[in-house]
C-alpha positions, 0 to 999 in steps of 0.5 A: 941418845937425844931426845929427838932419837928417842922413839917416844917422841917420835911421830906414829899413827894410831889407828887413822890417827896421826900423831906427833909423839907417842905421849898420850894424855890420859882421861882425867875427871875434873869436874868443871863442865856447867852442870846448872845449864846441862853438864855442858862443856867448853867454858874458857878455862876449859878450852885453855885447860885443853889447850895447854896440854895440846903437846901431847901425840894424842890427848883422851878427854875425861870421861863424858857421859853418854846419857844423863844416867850416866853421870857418876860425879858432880859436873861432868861433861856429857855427849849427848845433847847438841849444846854438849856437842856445841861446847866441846867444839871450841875444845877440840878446835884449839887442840887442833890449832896447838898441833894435837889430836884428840878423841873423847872417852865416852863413859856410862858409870852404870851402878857408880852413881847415885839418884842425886847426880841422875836426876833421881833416876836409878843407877843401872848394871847388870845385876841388882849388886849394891857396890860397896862405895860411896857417891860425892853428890850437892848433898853430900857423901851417901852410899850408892844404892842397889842399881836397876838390873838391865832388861835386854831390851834396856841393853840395846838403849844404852848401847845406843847410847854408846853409838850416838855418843861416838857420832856426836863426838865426831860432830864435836871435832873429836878425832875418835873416841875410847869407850870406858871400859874400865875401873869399874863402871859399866862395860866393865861391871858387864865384863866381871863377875863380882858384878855381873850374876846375870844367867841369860846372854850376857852372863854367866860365860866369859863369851856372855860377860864379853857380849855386852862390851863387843856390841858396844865396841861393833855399834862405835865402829859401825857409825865411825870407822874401827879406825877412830874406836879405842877401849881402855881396859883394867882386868886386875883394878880393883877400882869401884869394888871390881872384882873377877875371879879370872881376869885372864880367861876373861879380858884375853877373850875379850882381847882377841876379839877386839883384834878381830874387829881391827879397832885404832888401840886398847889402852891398859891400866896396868895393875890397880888403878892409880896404886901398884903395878904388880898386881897378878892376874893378867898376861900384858905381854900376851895381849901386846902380842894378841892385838894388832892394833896400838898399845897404850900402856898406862899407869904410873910411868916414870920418863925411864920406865916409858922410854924403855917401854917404847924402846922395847916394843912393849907398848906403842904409847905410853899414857901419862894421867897425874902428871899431865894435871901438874905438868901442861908442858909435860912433853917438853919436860919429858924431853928435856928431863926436866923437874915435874911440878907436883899436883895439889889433890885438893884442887882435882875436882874443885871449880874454878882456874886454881890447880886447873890451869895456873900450873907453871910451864918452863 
C-alpha cells in the first residue's frame, strides 16, 4: 500500500475536531515559556517550534498549568492569566495557518511541586502523602515535601481552576483541551489509592477516587462542548511514584463514565510512561471497546506498530511524544519511511533555539 492508502494518514474527526491525519503530537514539556514575566508563552521560538511540527492531524500542547500552584517545573506555560492567553495566541494561530488543529493539555502537578517553583506555596493532593521524588528548581535538586490535603471546599477552587483554564484556551485559539489525567500529578493522585487515603466523597471507593476527575471532566464540558474535552489517561504508569492496587476496577469505572459524558477522546498511555509497554493491569482492548468516542493510543509507537494499530481498529490515532522533538517533518518521514533524527536529551529542557527548533527537516 502506498502511503496515501494507509488509514493513519488518512483525515478523521475527533470529537468536533477535524483533522488531516490521524498522527497526533503528543504534550511534550519544554521548558522555554518566560518564566521572569509570568510563565508566558509565545516567544518566537515557540511560535516556530509549534509551527514546524504543524503537519501533525492534531498537535496536544505541553502541559500548561491552570493555576500558579500548579506549576511542577521550572518555565512552564500556564493558562491562566490574560497575558498567558495573549501569548499562546500567536501559537495557535500559525498551527492554524500550517493546516494543523491543536488543543491545550491543561495540567494542575498537585503534590509534584515544590514551594520554589509555587511561589512559596505548598503543593496540594488529596491526602497529606510526601511523594517520593525529587523537584528541579533555581535552587537546585530538593525533595518534594508533604503536600497540603485538599478541603472540600479547596476541590471545587481548582476545579474551577480547571474550567477557566479550558475557556481561556479557547480565548487562546486552541481547538479543545485534554485534562491531564496522567503520570501522577493531580487528577490522578485523585484516581489511585497509593495516593489518595481520603474517607470522605472523594476517597476511599473507586466511584469517590473517580469523583474528583468526573467533575473536573463535567466543569470543561460545560463551558466548552464535550466535543472539544479529552483526557489522557495512565492506569499502570508508575510515573511520579504512582501506584493503585486495581487499576482496572478503577480506570474501567472511570472509562465508562466518560463515554456517558460523550467527550472528543481519551488518550492512553499504554504501559509505563516513556519505558515498557507490557505493563499488566489494565484491559485496553476493553476500554477501546467501552468508549465510543476516539482512541489515541500512545507510547512508544514505532511506523509498523501505528500502521497496524489504525489498520486493526485497535486505536483511532496514534500519539507520537520523542520522536516529534527529533523529527519537526515527522508525518512526512512517517510516509516516506524515511530515517528519524535522534533526540539529543541534554537539550529537552534547556533554554534557547539549540535541540528546540534546529532539528533538520528532509
Amino acid at each position: 500500500m502506498t502511503a496515501d492508502t494507509l488509514k493513519l494518514f488518512q483525515p478523521t474527526r475527533i470529537g468536533d475536531i477535524e483533522v488531516a491525519n490521524r498522527v497526533v503530537m503528543a504534550p511534550l514539556t519544554r521548558c522555554r515559556a518566560d518564566e521572569p514575566a509570568g510563565d508566558i508563552p509565545g516567544s518566537d521560538i515557540n511560535i516556530e517550534y509549534y509551527r514546524q511540527r504543524s503537519n501533525a492531524g492534531l498537535i496536544i500542547s505541553e502541559g500548561t498549568q491552570v493555576s500558579p500552584q500548579g506549576k511542577g517545573y521550572m518555565a512552564t506555560p500556564g493558562i491562566y492569566s490574560d497575558e498567558q492567553v495573549a501569548g499562546w495566541k500567536p501559537i495557535t494561530q500559525a498551527v492554524h495557518d500550517a493546516g494543523s488543529k491543536i488543543v491545550a493539555q491543561i495540567w494542575h502537578v498537585g503534590r509534584i511541586t515544590h514551594p520554589d517553583l509555587t511561589g512559596g506555596a505548598q503543593p496540594i493532593a488529596p491526602s497529606a502523602v510526601q511523594p517520593k521524588i525529587a523537584a528541579y528548581t533555581r535552587n537546585g535538586k530538593v525533595d518534594a515535601p508533604v503536600p497540603h490535603a485538599l478541603s472540600v471546599a479547596e476541590i471545587q477552587e481548582v476545579v474551577n481552576q480547571y474550567r477557566r483554564g479550558a475557556a481561556n484556551a479557547m480565548r487562546a485559539g486552541f481547538d479543545g483541551v485534554e485534562i491531564h489525567g496522567a503520570n501522577g500529578y493531580l487528577v490522578d493522585q485523585f484516581l489511585r489509592d497509593g495516593a489518595n487515603h481520603r474517607t470522605d466523597l472523594y476517597g476511599g471507593s473507586v466511584e469517590n477516587r473517580c469523583r474528583f476527575a468526573l467533575e473536573v471532566v463535567d466543569a470543561c464540558v460545560a463551558e466548552i462542548g464535550a466535543g472539544r474535552v479529552g483526557i489522557r489517561l495512565s492506569p499502570v504508569s508508575p510515573a511520579n511514584d504512582s501506584s493503585d492496587s486495581h487499576p482496572q476496577a478503577v480506570f474501567g469505572h472511570l472509562v465508562e463514565e466518560l463515554n456517558k459524558r460523550g467527550i472528543a477522546f481519551i488518550h492512553f498511555v499504554e504501559g509505563s510512561t516513556g519505558g515498557p509497554r507490557d505493563v499488566p493491569g489494565f484491559d485496553y482492548a476493553g476500554a477501546r471497546l467501552a468508549f465510543k468516542g476516539t482512541y489515541i493510543a500512545n507510547n512508544g509507537y514505532t511506523r509498523d506498530m501505528a500502521i497496524d494499530a489504525i489498520a486493526s481498529d485497535r486505536a483511532d490515532a496514534i500519539a507520537f511524544g520523542r520522536p516529534y522533538i527529533a523529527n519537526p517533518d515527522l508525518v512526512q518521514r512517517l510516509k516516506l519511511n524515511a530515517p528519524l533524527n535522534a533526540a539529543v536529551p541534554k537539550t529537552f529542557y534547556a533554554p534557547g533555539a539549540v535541540g528546540y527548533t534546529d532539528y533538520p527537516a528532509l
